[in-house]
C-alpha positions as CSV (number, residue, x, y, z in Angstrom):
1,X,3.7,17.7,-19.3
2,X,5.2,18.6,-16.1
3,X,5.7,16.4,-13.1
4,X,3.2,17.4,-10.2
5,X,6.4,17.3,-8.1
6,X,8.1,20.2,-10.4
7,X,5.0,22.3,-10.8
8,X,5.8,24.6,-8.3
9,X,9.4,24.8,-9.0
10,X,8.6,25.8,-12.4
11,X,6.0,28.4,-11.3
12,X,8.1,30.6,-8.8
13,X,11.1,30.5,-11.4
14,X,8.9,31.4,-14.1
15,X,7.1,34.3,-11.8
16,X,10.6,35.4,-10.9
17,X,12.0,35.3,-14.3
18,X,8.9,37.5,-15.2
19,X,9.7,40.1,-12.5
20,X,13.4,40.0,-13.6
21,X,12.6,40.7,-17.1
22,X,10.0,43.6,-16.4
23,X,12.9,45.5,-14.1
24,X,16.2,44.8,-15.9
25,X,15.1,44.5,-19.4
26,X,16.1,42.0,-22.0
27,X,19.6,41.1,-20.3
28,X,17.6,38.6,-18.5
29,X,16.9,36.5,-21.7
30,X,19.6,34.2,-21.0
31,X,18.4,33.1,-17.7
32,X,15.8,31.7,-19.1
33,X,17.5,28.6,-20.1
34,X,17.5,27.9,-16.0
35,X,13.6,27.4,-16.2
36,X,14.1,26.0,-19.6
37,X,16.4,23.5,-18.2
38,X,14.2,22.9,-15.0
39,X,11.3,21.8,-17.4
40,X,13.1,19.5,-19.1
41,X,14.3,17.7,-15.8
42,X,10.7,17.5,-14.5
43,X,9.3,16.3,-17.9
44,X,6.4,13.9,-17.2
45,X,5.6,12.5,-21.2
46,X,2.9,10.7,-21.8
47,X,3.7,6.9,-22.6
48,X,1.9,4.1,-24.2
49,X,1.1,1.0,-22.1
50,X,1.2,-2.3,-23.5
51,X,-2.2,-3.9,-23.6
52,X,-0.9,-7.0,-22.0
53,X,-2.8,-8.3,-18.8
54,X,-0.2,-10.8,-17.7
55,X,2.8,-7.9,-18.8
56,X,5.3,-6.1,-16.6
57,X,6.6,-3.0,-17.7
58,X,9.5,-1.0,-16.7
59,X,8.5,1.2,-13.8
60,X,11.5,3.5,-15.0
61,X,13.7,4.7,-18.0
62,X,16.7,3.2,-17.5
63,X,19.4,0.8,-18.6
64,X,19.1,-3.2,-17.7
65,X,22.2,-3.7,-15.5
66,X,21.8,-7.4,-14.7
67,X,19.0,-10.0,-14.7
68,X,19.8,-12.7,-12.1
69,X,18.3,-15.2,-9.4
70,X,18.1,-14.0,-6.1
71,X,16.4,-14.6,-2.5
72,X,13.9,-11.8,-1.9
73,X,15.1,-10.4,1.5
74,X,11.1,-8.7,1.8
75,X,9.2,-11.6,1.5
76,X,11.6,-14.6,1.7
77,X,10.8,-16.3,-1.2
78,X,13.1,-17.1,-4.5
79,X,13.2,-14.4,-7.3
80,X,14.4,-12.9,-10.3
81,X,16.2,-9.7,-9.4
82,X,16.3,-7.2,-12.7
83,X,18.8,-3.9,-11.8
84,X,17.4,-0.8,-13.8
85,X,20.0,2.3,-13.7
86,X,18.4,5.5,-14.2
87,X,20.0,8.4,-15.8
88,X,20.6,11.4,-13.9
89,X,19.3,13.7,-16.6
90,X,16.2,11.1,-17.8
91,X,12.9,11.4,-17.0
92,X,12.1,10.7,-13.4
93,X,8.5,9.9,-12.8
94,X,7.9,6.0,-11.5
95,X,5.8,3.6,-12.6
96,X,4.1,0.7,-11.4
97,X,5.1,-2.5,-13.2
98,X,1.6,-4.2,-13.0
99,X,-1.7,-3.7,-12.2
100,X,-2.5,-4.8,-8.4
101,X,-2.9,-3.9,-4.5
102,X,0.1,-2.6,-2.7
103,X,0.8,-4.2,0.3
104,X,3.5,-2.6,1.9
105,X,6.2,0.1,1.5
106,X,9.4,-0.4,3.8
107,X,10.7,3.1,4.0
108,X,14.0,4.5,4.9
109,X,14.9,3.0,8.7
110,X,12.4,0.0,7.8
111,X,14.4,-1.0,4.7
112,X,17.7,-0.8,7.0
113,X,17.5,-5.1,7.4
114,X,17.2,-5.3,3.4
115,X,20.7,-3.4,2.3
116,X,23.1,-6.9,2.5
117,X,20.8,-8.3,-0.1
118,X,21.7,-5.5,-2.3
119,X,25.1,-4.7,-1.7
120,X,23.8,-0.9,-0.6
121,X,21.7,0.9,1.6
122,X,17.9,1.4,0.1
123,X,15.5,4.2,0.5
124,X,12.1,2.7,-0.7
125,X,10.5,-0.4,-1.5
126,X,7.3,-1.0,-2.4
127,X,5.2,-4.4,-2.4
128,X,2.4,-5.1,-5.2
129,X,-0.1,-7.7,-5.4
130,X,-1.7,-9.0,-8.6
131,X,-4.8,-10.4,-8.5
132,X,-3.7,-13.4,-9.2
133,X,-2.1,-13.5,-6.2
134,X,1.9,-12.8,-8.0
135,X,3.8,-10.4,-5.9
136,X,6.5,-7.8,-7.5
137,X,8.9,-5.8,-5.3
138,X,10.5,-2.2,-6.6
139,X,13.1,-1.8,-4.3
140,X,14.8,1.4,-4.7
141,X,18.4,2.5,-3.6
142,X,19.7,5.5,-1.5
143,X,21.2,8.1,-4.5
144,X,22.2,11.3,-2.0
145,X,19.7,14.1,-0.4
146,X,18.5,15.1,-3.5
147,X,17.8,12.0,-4.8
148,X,14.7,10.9,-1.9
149,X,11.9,9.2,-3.3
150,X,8.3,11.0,-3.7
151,X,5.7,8.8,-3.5
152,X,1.9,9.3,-4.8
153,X,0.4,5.5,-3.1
154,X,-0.7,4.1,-0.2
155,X,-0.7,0.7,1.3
156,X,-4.6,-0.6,0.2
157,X,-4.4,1.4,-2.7
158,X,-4.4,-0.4,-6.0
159,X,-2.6,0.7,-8.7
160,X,-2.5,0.3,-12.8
161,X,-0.1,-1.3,-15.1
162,X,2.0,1.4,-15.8
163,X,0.2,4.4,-14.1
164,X,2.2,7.0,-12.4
165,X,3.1,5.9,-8.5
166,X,6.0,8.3,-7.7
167,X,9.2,10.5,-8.7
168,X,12.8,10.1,-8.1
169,X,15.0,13.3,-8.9
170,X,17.6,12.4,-10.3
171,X,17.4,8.6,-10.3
172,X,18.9,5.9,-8.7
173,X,19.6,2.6,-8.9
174,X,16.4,0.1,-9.1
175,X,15.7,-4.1,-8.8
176,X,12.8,-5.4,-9.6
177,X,12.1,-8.4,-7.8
178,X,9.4,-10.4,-9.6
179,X,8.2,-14.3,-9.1
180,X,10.1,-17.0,-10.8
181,X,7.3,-17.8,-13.4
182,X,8.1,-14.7,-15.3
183,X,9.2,-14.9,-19.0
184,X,11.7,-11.7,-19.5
185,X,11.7,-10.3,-22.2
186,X,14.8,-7.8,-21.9
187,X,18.7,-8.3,-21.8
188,X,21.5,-6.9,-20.3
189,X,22.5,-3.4,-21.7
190,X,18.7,-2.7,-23.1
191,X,17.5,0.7,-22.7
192,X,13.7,0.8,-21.6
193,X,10.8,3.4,-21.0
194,X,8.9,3.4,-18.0
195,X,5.0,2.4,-19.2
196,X,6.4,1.6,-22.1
197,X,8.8,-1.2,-22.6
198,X,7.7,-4.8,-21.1
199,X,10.3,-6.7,-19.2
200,X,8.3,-10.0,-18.7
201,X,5.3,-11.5,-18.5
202,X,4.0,-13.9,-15.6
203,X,3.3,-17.2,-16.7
204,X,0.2,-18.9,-15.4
């Protein structure tokens, strides 16, 4: 599948490529690997959630960075702070970590206030809201012009455990802030799959 974001990218090069080929001939084969390689950045696969109510799961394919304690500049409240790095060649699409309401976003000049907590400016956050009342924050850093953040949710909206909420070309640098009664389940260094892989579970 192809990221919603990428469809039309895809379609003019393809339609160009077309074009090419009918007027120049087969010389053009080999420019086909630029759509071919356009595909594959925009690839949207299909994953397998976790049937887990109480689970979080990674809202990106990444590596775990660090796992550590620390104050939640958003909603002022102590939290564990889990730092996904994305790879700049991985699949891009975000996830939401659990099923819930979201709250708020803090966008780009709004998310200004936030960088000392992270050592770096940010671009995005987003707040969700379980229904049992457990907030998570994805708070997502600034990665360059081609790196901004499309988002597919609302505030009000609720979203799924693991259902598509936006895409990030490129990647970026991601924390997860989650409630102190989580259990993780990751380490340092593990490579995880947005929808896929779990990185805790709230206790209750």
């Amino acid at each position: 599948m192809i990221a919603q974001e990428g469809r039309n990218i895809v379609g003019l090069l393809s339609a160009a490529m077309i074009v090419t080929h009918l007027v120049v001939g087969a010389y053009v084969w080999p420019v086909w690997g630029v759509v071919l390689v356009v595909m594959y950045l925009y690839r949207d696969p299909e994953r397998s959630i976790p049937s887990v109510p109480l689970g979080l799961v990674s809202p990106a394919d990444g590596i775990v960075k660090s796992i550590q304690n620390q104050l939640d500049p958003f909603l002022k409240r102590e939290s564990i702070c889990v730092s996904l790095q994305m790879n700049w060649y991985g699949v891009f699409v975000l996830r939401g970590v659990t099923e819930g309401k979201i709250m708020q976003h803090w966008v780009h000049e709004s998310s200004k206030k936030h960088e000392a907590a992270f050592d770096g400016p940010l671009q995005h956050a987003i707040w969700i809201q379980t229904d049992e009342q457990d907030d998570v924050v994805i708070a997502i850093h600034a990665g360059g012009r081609y790196r901004k953040m499309h988002c597919q949710t609302a505030a009000g909206e609720r979203i799924g455990q693991g259902k598509r909420c936006g895409f990030i070309p490129f990647g970026t640098r991601i924390d997860i802030l989650l409630p102190t009664k989580v259990r993780i389940s990751i380490k340092e260094g593990d490579h995880v799959k947005a929808g896929h892989d779990l990185i805790g579970e709230l206790v209750h």
